[in-house]
mmJSON file of the N, C-alpha and C atoms, coordinates in Angstrom:
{"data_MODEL":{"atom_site":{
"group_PDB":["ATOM","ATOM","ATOM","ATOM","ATOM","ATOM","ATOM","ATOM","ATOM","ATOM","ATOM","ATOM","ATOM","ATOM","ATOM","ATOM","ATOM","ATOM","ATOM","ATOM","ATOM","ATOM","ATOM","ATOM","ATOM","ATOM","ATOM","ATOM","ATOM","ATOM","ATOM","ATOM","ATOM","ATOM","ATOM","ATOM","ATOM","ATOM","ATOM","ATOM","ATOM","ATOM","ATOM","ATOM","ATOM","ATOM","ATOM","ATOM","ATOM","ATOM","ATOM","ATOM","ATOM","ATOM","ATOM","ATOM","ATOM","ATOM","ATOM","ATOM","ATOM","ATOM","ATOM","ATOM","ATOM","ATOM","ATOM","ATOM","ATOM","ATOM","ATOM","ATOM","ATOM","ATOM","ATOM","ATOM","ATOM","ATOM","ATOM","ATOM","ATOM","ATOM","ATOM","ATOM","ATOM","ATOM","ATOM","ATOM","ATOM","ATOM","ATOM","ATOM","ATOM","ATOM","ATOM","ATOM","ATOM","ATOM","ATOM","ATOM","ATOM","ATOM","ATOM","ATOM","ATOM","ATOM","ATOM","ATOM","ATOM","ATOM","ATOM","ATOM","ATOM","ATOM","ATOM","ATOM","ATOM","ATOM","ATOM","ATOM","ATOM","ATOM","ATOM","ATOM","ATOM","ATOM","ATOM","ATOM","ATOM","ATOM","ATOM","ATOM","ATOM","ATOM","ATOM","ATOM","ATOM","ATOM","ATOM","ATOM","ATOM","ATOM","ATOM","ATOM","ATOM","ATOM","ATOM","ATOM","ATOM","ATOM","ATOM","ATOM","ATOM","ATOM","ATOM","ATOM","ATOM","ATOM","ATOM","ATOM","ATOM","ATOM","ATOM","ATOM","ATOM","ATOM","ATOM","ATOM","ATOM","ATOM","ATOM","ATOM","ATOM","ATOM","ATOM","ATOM","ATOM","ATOM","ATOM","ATOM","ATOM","ATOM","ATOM","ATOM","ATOM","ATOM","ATOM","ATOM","ATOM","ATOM","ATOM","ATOM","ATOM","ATOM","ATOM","ATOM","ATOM","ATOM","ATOM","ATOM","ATOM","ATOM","ATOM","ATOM","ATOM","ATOM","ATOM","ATOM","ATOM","ATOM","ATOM","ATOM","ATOM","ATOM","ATOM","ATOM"],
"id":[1,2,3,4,5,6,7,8,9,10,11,12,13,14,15,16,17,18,19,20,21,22,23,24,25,26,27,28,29,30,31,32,33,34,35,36,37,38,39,40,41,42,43,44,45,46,47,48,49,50,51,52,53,54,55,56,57,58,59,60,61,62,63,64,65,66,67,68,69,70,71,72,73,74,75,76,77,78,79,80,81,82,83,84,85,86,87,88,89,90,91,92,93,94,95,96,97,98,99,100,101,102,103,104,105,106,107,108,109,110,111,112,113,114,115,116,117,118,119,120,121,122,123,124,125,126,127,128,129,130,131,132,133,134,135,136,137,138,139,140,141,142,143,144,145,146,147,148,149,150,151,152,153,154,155,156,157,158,159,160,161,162,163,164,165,166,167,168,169,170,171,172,173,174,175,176,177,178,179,180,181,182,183,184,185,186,187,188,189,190,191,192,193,194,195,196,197,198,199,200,201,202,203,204,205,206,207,208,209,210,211,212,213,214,215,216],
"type_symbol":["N","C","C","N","C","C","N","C","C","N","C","C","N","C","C","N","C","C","N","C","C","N","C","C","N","C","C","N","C","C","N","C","C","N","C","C","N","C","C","N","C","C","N","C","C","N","C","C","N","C","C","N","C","C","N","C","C","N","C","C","N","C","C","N","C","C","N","C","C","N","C","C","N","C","C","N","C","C","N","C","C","N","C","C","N","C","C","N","C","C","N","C","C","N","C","C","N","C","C","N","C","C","N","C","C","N","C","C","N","C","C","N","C","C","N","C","C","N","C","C","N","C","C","N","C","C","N","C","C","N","C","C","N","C","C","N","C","C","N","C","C","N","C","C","N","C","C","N","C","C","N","C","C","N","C","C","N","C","C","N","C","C","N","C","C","N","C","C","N","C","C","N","C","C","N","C","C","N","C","C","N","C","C","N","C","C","N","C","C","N","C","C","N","C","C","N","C","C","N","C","C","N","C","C","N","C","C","N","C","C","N","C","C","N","C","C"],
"label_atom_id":["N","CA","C","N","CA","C","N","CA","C","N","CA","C","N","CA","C","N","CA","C","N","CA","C","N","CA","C","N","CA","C","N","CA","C","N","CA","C","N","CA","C","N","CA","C","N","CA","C","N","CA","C","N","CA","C","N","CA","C","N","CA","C","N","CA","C","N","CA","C","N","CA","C","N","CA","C","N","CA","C","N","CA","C","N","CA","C","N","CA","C","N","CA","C","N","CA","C","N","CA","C","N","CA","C","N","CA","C","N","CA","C","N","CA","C","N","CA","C","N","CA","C","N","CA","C","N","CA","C","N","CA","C","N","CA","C","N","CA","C","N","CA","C","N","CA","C","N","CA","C","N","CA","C","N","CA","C","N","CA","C","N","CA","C","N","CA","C","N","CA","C","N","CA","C","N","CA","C","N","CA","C","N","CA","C","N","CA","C","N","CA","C","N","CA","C","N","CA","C","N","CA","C","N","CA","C","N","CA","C","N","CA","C","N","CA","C","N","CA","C","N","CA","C","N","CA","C","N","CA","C","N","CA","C","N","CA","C","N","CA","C","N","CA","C","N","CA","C","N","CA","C"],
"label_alt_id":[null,null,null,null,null,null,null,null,null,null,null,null,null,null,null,null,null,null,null,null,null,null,null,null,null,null,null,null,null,null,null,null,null,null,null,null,null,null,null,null,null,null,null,null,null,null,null,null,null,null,null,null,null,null,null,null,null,null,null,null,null,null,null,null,null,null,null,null,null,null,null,null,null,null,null,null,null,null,null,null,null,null,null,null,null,null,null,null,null,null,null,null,null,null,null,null,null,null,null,null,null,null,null,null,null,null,null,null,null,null,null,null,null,null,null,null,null,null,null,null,null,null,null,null,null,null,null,null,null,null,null,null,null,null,null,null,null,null,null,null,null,null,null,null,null,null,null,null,null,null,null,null,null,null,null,null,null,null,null,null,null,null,null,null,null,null,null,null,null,null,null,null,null,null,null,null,null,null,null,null,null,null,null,null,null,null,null,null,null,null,null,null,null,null,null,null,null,null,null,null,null,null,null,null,null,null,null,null,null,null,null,null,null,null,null,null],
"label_comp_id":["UNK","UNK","UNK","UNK","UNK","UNK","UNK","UNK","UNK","UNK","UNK","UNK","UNK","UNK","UNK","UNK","UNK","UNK","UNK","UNK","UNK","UNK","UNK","UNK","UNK","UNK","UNK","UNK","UNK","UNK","UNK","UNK","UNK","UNK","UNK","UNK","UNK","UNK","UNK","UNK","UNK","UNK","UNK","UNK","UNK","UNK","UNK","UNK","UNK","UNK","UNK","UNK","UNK","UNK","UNK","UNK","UNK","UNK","UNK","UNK","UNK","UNK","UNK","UNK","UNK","UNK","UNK","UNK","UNK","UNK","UNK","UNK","UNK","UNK","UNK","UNK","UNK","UNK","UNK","UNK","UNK","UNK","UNK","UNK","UNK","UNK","UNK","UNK","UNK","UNK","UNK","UNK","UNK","UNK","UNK","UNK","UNK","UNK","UNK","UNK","UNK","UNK","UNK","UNK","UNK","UNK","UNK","UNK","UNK","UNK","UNK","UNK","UNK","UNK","UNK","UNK","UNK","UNK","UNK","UNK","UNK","UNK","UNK","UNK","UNK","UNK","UNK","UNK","UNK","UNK","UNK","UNK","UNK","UNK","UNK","UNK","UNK","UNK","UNK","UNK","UNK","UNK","UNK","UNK","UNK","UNK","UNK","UNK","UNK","UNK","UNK","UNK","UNK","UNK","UNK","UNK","UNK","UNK","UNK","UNK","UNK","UNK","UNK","UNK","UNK","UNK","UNK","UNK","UNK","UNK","UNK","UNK","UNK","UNK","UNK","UNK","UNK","UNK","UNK","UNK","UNK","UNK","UNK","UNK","UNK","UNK","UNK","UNK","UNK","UNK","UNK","UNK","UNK","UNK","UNK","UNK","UNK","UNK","UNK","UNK","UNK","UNK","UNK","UNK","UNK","UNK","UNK","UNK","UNK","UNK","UNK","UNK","UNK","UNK","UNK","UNK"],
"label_asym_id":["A","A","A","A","A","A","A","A","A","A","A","A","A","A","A","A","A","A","A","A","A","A","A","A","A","A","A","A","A","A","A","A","A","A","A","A","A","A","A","A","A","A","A","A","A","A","A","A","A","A","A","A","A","A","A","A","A","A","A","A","A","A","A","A","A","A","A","A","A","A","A","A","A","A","A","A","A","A","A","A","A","A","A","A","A","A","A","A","A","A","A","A","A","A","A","A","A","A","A","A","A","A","A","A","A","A","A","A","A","A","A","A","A","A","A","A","A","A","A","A","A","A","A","A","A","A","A","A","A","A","A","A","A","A","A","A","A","A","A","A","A","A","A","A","A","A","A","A","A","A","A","A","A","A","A","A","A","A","A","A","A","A","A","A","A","A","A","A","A","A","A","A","A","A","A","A","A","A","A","A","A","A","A","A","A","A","A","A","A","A","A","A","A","A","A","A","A","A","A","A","A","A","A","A","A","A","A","A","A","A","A","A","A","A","A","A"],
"label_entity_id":["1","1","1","1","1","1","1","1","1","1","1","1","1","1","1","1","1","1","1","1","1","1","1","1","1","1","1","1","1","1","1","1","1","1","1","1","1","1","1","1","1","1","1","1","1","1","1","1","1","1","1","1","1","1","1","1","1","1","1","1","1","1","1","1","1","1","1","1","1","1","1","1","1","1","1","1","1","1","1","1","1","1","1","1","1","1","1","1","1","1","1","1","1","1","1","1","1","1","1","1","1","1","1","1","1","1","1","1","1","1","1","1","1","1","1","1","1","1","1","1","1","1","1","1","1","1","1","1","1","1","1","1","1","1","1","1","1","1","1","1","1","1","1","1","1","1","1","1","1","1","1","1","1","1","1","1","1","1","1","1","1","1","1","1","1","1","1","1","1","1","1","1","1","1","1","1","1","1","1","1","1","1","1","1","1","1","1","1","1","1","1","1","1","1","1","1","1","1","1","1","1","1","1","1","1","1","1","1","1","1","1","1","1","1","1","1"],
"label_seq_id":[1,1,1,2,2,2,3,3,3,4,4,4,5,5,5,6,6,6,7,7,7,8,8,8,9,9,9,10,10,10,11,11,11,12,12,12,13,13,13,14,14,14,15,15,15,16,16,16,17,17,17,18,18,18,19,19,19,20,20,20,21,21,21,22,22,22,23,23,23,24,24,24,25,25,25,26,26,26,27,27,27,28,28,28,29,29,29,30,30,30,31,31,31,32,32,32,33,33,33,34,34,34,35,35,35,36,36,36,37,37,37,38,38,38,39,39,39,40,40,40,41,41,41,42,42,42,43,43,43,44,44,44,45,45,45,46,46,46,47,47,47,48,48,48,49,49,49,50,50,50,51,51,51,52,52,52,53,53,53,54,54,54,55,55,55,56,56,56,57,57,57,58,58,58,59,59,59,60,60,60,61,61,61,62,62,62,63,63,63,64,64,64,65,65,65,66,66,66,67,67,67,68,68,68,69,69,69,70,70,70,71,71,71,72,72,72],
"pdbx_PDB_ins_code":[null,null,null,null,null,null,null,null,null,null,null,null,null,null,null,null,null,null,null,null,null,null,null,null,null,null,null,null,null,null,null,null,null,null,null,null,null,null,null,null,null,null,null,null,null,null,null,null,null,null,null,null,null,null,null,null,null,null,null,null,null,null,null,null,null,null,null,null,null,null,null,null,null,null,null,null,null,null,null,null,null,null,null,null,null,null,null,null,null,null,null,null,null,null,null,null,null,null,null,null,null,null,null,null,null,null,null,null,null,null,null,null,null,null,null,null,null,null,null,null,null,null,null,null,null,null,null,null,null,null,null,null,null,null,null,null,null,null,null,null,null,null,null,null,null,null,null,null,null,null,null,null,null,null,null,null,null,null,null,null,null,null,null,null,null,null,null,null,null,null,null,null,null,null,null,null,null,null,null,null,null,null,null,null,null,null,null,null,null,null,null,null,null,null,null,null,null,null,null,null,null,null,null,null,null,null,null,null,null,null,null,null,null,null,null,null],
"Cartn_x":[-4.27,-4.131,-4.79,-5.041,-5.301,-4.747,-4.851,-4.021,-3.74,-2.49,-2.126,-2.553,-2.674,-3.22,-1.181,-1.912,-0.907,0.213,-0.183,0.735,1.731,2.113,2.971,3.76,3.658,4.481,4.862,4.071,4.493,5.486,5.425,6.58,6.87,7.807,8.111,8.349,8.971,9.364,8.036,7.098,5.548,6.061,6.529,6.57,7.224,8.069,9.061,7.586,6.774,5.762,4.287,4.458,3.359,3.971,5.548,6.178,5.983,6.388,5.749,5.006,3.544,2.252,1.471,2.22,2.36,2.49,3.878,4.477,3.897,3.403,2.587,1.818,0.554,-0.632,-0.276,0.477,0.882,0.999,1.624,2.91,1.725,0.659,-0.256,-1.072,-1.338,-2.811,-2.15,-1.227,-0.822,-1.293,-1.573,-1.519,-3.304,-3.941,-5.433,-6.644,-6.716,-8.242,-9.383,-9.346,-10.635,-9.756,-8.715,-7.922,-8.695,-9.469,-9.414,-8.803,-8.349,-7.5,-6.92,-5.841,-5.264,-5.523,-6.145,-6.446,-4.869,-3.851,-3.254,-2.887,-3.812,-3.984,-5.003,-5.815,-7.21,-7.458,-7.865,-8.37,-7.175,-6.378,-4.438,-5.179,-4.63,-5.236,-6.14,-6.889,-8.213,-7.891,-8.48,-8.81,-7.53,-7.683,-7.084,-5.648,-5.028,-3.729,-3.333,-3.961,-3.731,-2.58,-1.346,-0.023,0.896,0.539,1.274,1.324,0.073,0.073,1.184,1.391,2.516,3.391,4.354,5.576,5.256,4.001,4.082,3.05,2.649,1.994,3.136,3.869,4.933,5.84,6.049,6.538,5.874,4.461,3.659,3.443,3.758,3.511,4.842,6.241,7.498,7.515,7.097,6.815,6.272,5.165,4.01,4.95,5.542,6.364,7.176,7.979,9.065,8.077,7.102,6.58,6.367,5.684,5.619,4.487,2.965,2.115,1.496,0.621,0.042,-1.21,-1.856,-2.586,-3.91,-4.687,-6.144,-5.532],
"Cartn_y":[-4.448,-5.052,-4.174,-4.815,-4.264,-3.189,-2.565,-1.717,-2.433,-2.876,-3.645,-3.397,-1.647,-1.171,-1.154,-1.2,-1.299,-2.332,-3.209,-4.612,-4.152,-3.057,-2.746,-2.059,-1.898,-0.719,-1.604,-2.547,-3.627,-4.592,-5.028,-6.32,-5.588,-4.715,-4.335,-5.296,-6.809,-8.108,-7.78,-7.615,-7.599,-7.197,-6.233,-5.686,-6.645,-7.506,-8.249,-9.318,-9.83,-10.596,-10.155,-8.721,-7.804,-8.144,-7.644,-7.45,-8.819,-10.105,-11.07,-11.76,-10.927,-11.216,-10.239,-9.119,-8.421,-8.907,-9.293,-9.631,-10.823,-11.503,-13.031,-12.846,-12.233,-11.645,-11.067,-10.217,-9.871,-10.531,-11.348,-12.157,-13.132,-14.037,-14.835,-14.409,-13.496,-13.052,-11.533,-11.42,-10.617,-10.586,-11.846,-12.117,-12.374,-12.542,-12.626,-11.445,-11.452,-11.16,-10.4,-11.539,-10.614,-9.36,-9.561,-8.504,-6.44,-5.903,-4.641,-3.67,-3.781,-2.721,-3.138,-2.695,-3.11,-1.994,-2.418,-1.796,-2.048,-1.464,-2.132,-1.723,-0.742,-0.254,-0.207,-0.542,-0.375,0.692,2.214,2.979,3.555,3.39,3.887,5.322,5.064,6.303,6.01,5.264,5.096,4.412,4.443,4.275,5.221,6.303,7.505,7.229,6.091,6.352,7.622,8.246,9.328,9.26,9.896,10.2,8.811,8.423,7.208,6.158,6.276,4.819,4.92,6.455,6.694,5.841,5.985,5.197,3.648,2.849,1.647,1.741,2.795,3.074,3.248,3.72,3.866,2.703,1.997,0.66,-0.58,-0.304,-1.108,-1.028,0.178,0.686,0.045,0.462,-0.044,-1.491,-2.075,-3.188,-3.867,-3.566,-3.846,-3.354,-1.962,-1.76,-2.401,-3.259,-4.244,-5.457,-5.941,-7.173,-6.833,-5.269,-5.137,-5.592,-6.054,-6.457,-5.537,-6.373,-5.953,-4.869,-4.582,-3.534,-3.166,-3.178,-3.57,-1.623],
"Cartn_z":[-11.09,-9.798,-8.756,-7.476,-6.026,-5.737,-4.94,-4.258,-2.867,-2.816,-1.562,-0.035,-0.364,1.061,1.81,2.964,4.345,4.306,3.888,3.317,2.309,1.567,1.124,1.633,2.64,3.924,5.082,5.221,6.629,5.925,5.041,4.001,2.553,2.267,1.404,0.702,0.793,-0.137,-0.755,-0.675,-1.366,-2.802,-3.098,-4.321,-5.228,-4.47,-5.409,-6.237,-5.239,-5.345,-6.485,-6.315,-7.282,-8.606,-8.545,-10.188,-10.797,-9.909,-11.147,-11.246,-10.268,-10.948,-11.831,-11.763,-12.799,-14.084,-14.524,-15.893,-15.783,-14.885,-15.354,-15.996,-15.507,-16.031,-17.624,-17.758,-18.902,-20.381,-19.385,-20.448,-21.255,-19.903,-20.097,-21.146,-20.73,-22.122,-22.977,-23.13,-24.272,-25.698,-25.783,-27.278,-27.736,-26.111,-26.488,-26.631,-28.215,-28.374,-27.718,-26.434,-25.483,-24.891,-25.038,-23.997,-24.816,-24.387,-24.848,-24.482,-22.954,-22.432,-21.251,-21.132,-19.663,-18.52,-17.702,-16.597,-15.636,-15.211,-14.797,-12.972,-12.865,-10.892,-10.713,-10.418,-10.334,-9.474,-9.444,-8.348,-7.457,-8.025,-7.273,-6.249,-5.795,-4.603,-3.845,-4.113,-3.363,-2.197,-1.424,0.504,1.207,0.738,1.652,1.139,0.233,0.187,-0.47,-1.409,-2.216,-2.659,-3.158,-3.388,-2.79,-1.837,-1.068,-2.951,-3.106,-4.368,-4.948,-5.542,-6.949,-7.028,-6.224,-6.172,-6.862,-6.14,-7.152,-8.064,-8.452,-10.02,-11.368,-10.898,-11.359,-11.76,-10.921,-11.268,-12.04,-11.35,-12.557,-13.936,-14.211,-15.524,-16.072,-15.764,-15.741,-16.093,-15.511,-14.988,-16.775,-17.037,-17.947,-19.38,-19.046,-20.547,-20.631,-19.893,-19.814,-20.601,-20.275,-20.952,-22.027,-22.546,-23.665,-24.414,-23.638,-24.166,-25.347,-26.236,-26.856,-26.591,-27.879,-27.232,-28.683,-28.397,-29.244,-30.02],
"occupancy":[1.0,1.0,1.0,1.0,1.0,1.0,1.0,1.0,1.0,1.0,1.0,1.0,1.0,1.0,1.0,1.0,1.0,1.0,1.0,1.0,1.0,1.0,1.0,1.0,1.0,1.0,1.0,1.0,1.0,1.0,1.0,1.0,1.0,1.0,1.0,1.0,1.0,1.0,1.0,1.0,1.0,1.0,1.0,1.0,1.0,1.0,1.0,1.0,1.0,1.0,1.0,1.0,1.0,1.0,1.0,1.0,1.0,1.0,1.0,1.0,1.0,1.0,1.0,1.0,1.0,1.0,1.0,1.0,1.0,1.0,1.0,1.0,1.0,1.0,1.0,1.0,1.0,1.0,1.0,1.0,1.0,1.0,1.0,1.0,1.0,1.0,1.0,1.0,1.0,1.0,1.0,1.0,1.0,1.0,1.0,1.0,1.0,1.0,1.0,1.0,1.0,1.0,1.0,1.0,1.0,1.0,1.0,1.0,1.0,1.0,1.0,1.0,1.0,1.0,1.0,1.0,1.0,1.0,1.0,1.0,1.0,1.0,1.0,1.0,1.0,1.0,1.0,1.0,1.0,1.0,1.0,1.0,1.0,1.0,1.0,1.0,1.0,1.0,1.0,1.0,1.0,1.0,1.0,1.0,1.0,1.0,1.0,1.0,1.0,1.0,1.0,1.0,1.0,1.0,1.0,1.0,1.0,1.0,1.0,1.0,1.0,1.0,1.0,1.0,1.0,1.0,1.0,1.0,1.0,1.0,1.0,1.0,1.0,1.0,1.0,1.0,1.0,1.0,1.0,1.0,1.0,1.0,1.0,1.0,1.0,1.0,1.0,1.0,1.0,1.0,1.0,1.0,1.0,1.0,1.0,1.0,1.0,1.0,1.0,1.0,1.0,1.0,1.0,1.0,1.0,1.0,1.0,1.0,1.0,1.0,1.0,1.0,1.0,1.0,1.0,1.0],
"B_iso_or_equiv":[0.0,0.0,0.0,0.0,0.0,0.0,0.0,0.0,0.0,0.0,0.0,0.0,0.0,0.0,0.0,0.0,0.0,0.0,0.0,0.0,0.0,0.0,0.0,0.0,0.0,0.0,0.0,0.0,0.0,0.0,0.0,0.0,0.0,0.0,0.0,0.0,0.0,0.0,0.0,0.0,0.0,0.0,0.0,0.0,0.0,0.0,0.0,0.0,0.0,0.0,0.0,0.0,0.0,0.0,0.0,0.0,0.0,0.0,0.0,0.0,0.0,0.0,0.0,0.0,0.0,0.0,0.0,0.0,0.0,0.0,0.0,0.0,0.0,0.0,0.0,0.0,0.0,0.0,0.0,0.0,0.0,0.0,0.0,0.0,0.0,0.0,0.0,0.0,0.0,0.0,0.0,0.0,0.0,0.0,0.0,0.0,0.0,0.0,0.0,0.0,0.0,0.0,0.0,0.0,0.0,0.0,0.0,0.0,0.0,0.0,0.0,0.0,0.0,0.0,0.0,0.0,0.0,0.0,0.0,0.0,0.0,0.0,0.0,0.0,0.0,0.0,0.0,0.0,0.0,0.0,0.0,0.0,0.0,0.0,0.0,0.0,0.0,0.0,0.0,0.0,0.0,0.0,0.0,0.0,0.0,0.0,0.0,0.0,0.0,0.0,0.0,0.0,0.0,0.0,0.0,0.0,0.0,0.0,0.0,0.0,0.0,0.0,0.0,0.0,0.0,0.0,0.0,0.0,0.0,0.0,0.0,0.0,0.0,0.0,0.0,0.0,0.0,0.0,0.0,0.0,0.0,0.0,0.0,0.0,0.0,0.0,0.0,0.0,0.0,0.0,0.0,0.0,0.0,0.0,0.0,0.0,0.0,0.0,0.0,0.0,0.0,0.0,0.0,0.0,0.0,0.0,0.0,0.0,0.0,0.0,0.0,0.0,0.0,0.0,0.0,0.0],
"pdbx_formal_charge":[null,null,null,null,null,null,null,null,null,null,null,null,null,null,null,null,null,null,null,null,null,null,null,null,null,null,null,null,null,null,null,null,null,null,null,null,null,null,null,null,null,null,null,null,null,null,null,null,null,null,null,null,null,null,null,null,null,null,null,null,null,null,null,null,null,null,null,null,null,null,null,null,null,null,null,null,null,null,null,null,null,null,null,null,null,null,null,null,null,null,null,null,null,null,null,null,null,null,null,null,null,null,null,null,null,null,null,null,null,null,null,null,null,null,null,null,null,null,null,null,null,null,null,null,null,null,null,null,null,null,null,null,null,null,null,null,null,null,null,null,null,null,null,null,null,null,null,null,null,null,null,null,null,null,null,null,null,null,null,null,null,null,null,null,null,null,null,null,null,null,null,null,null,null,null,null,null,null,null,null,null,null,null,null,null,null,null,null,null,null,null,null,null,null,null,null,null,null,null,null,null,null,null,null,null,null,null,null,null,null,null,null,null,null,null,null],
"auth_seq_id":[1,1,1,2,2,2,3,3,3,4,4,4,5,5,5,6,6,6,7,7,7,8,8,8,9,9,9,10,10,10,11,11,11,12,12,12,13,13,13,14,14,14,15,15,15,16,16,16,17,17,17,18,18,18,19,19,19,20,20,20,21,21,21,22,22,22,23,23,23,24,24,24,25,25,25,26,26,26,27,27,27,28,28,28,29,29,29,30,30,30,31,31,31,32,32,32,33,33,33,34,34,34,35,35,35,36,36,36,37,37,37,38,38,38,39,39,39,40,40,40,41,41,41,42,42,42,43,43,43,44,44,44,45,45,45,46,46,46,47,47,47,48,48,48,49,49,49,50,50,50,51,51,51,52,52,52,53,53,53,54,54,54,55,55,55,56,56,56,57,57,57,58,58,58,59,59,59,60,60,60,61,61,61,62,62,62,63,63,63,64,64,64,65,65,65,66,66,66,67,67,67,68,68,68,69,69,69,70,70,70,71,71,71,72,72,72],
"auth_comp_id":["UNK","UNK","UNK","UNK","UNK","UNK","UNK","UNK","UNK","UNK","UNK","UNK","UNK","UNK","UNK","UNK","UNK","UNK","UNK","UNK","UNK","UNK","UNK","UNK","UNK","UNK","UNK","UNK","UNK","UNK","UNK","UNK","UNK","UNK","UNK","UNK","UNK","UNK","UNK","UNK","UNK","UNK","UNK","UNK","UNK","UNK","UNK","UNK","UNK","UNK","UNK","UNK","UNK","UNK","UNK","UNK","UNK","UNK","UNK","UNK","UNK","UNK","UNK","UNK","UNK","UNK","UNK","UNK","UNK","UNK","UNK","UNK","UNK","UNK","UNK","UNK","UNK","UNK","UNK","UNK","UNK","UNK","UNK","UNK","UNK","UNK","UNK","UNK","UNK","UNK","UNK","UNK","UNK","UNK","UNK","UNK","UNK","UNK","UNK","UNK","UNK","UNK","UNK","UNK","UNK","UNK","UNK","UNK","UNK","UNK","UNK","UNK","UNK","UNK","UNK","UNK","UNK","UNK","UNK","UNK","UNK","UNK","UNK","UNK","UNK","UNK","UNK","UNK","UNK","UNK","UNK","UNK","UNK","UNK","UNK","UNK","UNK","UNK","UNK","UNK","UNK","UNK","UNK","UNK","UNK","UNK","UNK","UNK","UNK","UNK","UNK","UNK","UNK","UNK","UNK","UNK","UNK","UNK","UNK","UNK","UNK","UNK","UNK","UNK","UNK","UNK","UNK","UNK","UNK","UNK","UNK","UNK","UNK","UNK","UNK","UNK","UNK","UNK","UNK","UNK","UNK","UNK","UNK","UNK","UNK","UNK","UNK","UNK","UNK","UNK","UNK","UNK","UNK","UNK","UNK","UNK","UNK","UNK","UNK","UNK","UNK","UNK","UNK","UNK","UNK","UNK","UNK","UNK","UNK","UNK","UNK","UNK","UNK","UNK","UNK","UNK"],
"auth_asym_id":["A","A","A","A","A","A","A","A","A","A","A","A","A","A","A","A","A","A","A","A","A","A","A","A","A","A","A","A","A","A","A","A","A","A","A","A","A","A","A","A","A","A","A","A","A","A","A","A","A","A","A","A","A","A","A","A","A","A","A","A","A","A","A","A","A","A","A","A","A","A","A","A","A","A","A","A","A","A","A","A","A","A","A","A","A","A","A","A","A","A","A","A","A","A","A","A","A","A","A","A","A","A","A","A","A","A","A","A","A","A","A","A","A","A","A","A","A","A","A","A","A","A","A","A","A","A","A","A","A","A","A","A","A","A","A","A","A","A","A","A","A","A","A","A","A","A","A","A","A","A","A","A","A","A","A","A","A","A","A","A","A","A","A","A","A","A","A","A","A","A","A","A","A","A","A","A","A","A","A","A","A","A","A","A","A","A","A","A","A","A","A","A","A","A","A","A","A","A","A","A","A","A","A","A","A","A","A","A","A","A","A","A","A","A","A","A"],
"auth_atom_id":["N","CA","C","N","CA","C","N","CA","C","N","CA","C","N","CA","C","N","CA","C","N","CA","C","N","CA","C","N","CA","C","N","CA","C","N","CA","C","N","CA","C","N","CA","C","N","CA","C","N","CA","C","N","CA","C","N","CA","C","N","CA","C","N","CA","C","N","CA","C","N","CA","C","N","CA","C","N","CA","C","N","CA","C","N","CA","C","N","CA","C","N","CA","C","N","CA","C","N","CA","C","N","CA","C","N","CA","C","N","CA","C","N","CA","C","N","CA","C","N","CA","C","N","CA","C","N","CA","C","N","CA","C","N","CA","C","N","CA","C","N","CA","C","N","CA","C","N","CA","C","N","CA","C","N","CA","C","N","CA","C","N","CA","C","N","CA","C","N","CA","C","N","CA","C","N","CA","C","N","CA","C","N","CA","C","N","CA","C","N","CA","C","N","CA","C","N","CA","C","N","CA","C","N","CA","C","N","CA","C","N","CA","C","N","CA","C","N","CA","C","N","CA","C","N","CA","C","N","CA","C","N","CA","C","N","CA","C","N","CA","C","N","CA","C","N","CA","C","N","CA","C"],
"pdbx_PDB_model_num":[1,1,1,1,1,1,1,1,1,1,1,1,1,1,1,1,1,1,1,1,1,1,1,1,1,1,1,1,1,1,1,1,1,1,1,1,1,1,1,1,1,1,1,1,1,1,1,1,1,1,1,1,1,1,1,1,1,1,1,1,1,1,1,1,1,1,1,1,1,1,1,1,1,1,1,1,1,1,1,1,1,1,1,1,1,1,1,1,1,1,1,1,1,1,1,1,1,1,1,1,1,1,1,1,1,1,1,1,1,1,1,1,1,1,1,1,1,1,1,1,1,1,1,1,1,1,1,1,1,1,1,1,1,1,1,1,1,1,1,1,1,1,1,1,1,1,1,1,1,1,1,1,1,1,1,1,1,1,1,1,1,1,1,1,1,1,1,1,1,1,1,1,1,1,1,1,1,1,1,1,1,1,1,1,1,1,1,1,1,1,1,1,1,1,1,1,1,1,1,1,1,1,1,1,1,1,1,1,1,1,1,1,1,1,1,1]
}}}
């Protein structure tokens, strides 16, 4: 996923909204083939958030081991 930027600090409800497009994404193509790797933050840190990302790197990962997808 994105890095939400600023929008995760102005509407914290956001996160509720990440986690299940998170496990959507997951859940959807778990089982497919083309899948070779899950990218699942794209660039976490990047545009000056640095350290700010962790907190929902952390959860995404959480997040993703809860679905439990597969894995090439």
């Amino acid at each position: 996923m994105r890095d939400p930027g600023d929008l995760l600090y102005e509407k914290p409800a956001l996160v509720q909204t990440l986690e299940s497009y998170v496990k959507d994404i997951l859940s959807t193509f778990t089982g497919d083939k083309r899948i070779v790797f899950w990218d699942l933050y794209n660039e976490a840190g990047n545009s000056n958030y640095k350290d700010r990302s962790l907190p929902l790197l952390k959860k995404v990962f959480k997040w993703a081991r809860a679905v439990n997808p597969s894995q090439p």
